[in-house]
C-alpha beads as a LAMMPS data file, in Angstrom:
LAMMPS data file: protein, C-alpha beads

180 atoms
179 bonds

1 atom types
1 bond types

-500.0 500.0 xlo xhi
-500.0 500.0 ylo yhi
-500.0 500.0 zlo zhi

Masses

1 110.0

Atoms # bond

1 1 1 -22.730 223.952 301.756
2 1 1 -22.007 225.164 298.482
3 1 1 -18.771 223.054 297.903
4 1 1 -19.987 219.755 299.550
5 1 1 -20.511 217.998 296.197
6 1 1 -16.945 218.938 294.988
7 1 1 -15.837 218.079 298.431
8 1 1 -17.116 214.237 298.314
9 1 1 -15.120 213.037 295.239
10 1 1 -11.806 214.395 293.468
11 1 1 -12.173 215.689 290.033
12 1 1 -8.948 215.180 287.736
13 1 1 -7.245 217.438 284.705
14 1 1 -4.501 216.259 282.795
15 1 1 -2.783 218.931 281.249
16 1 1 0.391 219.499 279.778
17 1 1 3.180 221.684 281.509
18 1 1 6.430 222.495 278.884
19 1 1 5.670 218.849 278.091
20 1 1 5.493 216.844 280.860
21 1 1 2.382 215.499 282.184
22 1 1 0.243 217.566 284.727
23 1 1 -2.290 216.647 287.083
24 1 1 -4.433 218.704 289.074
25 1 1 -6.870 217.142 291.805
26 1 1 -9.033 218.857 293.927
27 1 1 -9.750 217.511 297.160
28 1 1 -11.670 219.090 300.797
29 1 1 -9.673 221.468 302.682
30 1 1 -9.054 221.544 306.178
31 1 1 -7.691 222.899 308.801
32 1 1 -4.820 221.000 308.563
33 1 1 -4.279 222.864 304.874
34 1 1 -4.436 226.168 307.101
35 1 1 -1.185 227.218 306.901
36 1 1 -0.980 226.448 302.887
37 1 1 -3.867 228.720 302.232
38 1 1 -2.454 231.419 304.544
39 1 1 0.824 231.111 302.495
40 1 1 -1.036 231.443 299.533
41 1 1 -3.125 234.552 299.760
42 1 1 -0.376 236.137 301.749
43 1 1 2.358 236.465 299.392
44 1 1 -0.380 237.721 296.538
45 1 1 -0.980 240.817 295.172
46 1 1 -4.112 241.391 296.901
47 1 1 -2.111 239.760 300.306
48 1 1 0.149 242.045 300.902
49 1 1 -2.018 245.160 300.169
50 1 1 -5.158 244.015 302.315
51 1 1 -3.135 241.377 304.906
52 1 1 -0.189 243.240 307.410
53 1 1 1.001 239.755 308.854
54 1 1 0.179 236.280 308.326
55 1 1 -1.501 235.879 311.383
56 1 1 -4.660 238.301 309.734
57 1 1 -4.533 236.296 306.685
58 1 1 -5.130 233.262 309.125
59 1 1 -8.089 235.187 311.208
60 1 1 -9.562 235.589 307.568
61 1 1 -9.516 232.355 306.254
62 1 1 -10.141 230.132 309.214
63 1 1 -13.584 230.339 309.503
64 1 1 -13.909 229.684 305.983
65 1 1 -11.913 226.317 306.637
66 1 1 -14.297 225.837 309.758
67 1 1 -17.467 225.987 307.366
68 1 1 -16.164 223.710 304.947
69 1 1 -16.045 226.250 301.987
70 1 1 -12.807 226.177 300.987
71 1 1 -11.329 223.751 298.358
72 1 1 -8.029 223.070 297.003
73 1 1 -6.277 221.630 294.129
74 1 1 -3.110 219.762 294.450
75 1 1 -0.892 218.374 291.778
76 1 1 0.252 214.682 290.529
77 1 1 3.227 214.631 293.544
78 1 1 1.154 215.847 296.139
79 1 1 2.211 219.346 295.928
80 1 1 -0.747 221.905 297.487
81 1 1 -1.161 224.191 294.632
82 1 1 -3.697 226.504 295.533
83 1 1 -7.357 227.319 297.344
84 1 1 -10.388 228.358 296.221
85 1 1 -13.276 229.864 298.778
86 1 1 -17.102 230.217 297.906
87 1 1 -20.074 231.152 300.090
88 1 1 -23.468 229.420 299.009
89 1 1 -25.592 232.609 299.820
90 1 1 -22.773 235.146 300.653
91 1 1 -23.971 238.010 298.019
92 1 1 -26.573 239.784 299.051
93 1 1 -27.796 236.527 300.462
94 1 1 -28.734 234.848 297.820
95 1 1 -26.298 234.016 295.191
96 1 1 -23.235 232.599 295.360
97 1 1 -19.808 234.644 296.515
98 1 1 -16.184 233.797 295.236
99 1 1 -14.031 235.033 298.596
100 1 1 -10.872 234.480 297.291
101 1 1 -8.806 232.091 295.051
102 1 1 -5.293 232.253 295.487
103 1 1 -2.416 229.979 293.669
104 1 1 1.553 229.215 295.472
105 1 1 3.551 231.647 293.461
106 1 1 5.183 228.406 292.127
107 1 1 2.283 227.360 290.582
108 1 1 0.643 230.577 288.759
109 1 1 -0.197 230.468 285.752
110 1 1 -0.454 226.665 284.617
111 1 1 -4.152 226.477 285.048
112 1 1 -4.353 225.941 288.772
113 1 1 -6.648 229.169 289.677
114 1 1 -8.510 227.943 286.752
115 1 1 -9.367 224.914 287.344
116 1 1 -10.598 225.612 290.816
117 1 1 -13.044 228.409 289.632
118 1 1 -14.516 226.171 286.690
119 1 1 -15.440 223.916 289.672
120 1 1 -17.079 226.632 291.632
121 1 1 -18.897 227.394 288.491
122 1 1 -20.256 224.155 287.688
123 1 1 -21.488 223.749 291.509
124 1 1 -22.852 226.817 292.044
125 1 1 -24.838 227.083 288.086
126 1 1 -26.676 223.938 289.543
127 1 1 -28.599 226.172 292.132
128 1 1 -27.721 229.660 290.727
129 1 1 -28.514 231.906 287.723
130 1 1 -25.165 234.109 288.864
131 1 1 -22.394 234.231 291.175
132 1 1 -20.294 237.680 292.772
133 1 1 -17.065 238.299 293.720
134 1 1 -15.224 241.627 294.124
135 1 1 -11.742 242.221 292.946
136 1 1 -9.646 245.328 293.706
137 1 1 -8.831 247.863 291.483
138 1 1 -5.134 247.816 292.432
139 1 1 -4.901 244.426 291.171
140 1 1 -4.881 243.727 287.147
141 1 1 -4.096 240.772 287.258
142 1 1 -6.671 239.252 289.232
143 1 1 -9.112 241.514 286.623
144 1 1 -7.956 240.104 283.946
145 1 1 -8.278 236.435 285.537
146 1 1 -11.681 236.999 285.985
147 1 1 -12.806 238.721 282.669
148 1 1 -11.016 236.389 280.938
149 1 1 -13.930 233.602 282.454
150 1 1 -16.598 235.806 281.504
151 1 1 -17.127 237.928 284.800
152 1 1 -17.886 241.334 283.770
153 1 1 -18.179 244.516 286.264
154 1 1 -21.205 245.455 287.465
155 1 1 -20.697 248.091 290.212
156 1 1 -17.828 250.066 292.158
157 1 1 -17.659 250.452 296.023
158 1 1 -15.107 252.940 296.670
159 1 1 -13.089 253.034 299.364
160 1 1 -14.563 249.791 300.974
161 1 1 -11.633 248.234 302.020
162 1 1 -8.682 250.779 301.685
163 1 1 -8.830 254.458 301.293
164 1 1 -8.715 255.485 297.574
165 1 1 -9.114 252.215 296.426
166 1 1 -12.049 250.830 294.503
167 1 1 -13.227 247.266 295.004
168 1 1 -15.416 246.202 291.920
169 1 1 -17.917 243.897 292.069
170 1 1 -18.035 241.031 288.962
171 1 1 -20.767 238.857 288.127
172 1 1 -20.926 235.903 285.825
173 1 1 -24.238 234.551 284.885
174 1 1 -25.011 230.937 283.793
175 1 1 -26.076 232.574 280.290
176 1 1 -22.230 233.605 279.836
177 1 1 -21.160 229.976 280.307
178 1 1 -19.247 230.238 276.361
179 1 1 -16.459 232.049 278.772
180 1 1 -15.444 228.663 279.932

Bonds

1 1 1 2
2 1 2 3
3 1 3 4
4 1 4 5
5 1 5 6
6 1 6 7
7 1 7 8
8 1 8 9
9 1 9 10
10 1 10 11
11 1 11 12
12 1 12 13
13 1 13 14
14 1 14 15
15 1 15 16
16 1 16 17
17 1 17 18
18 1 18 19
19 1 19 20
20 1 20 21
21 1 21 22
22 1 22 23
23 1 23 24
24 1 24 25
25 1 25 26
26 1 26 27
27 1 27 28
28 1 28 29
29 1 29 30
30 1 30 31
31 1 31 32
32 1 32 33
33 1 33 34
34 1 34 35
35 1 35 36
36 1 36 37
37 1 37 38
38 1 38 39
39 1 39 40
40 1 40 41
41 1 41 42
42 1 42 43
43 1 43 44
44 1 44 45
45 1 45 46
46 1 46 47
47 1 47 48
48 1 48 49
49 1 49 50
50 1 50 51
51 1 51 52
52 1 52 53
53 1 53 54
54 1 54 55
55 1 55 56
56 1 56 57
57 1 57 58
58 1 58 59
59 1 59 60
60 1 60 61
61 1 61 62
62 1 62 63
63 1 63 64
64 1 64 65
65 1 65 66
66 1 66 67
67 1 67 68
68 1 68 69
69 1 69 70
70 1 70 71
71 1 71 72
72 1 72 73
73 1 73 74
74 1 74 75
75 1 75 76
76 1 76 77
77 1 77 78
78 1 78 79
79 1 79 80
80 1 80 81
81 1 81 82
82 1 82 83
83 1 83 84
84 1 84 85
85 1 85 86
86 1 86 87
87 1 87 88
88 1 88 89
89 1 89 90
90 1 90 91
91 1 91 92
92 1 92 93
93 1 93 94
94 1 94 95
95 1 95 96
96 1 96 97
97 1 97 98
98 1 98 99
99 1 99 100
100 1 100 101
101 1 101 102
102 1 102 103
103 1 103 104
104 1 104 105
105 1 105 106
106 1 106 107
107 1 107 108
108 1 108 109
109 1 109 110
110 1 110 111
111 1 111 112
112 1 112 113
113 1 113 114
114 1 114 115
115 1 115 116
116 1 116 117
117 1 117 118
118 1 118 119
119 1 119 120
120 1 120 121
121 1 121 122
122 1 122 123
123 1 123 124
124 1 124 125
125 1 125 126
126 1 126 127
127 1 127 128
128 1 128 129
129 1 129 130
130 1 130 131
131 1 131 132
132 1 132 133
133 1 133 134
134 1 134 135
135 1 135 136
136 1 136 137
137 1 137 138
138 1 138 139
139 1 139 140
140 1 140 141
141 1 141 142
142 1 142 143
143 1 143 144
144 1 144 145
145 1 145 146
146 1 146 147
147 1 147 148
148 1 148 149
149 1 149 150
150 1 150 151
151 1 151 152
152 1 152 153
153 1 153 154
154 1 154 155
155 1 155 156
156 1 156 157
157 1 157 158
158 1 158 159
159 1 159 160
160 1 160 161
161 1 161 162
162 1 162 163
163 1 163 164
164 1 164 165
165 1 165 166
166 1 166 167
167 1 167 168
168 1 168 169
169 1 169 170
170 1 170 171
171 1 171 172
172 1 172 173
173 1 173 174
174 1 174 175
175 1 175 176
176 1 176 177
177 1 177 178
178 1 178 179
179 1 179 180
């Protein structure tokens, strides 16, 4: 499993939110964190265009929990922040596959999302020369997230998921690691 290093030992940020300390662990996710990461990719952008109830967020993300790929970072009190999802050979089965990362609406924006993808990075540029994900274009945001850490778009699959809307699939390879 792609994550199982990052699952074995809890890596540690301090940051600084409006001044006060911040703290973001990750840890392994279970399926005791199922309803968290439901929560979390539900009331998203992405969510609430692709998802119609909670209950086919939690079809979706379940087996990921199952397989041990998801991780998720929590913060100095505890608080579950956020998930991240990767699949060791889940682009055209052979390089690494972001599924999703999604952050509590509470928590966007202060690095969370962040700091779970650096980790996917730094596990996944141990085996691989690249690593996919696909990102809708209905969502901006999530773009911007991702060009922002040096994933750039290498192909559109139209109407893959939703009539007359594009998904576009990103790549990152370990030669763009300056995007960090």
């Amino acid at each position: 499993m792609i994550l199982a290093e990052l699952r074995k030992k809890a890596f540690t940020l301090i940051g600084n939110e409006q001044g006060l300390p911040l703290v973001f662990t990750l840890e392994a996710t279970g399926l005791q964190h199922l309803t968290e990461c439901c929560e979390s990719l539900f009331d998203s952008e992405l969510g609430r265009r692709y998802f119609n109830s909670i209950i086919q967020v939690e079809a979706f993300i379940q087996p990921g929990l199952e397989r041990g790929e998801i991780i998720h970072v929590i913060n100095n009190k505890g608080d579950f922040l956020g998930f991240a999802w990767a699949v060791e050979q889940g682009a055209f089965c052979s390089y690494p596959y972001i599924q999703a990362i999604a952050v509590k609406r509470a928590y966007r924006s202060i690095g969370a999302g962040s700091f779970l993808l650096s980790h996917i990075e730094q596990t996944c540029f141990a085996r691989s020369t690249c690593i996919f994900t696909l990102s809708s274009s209905a969502s901006p945001k999530l773009l911007r997230f991702f060009h922002r850490h040096g994933y750039r778009r290498v192909g559109k699959i139209p109407n893959l998921c939703l009539p007359d809307l594009d998904e576009l699939l990103l790549m990152k390879t370990n030669n763009d690691l300056s995007h960090n």
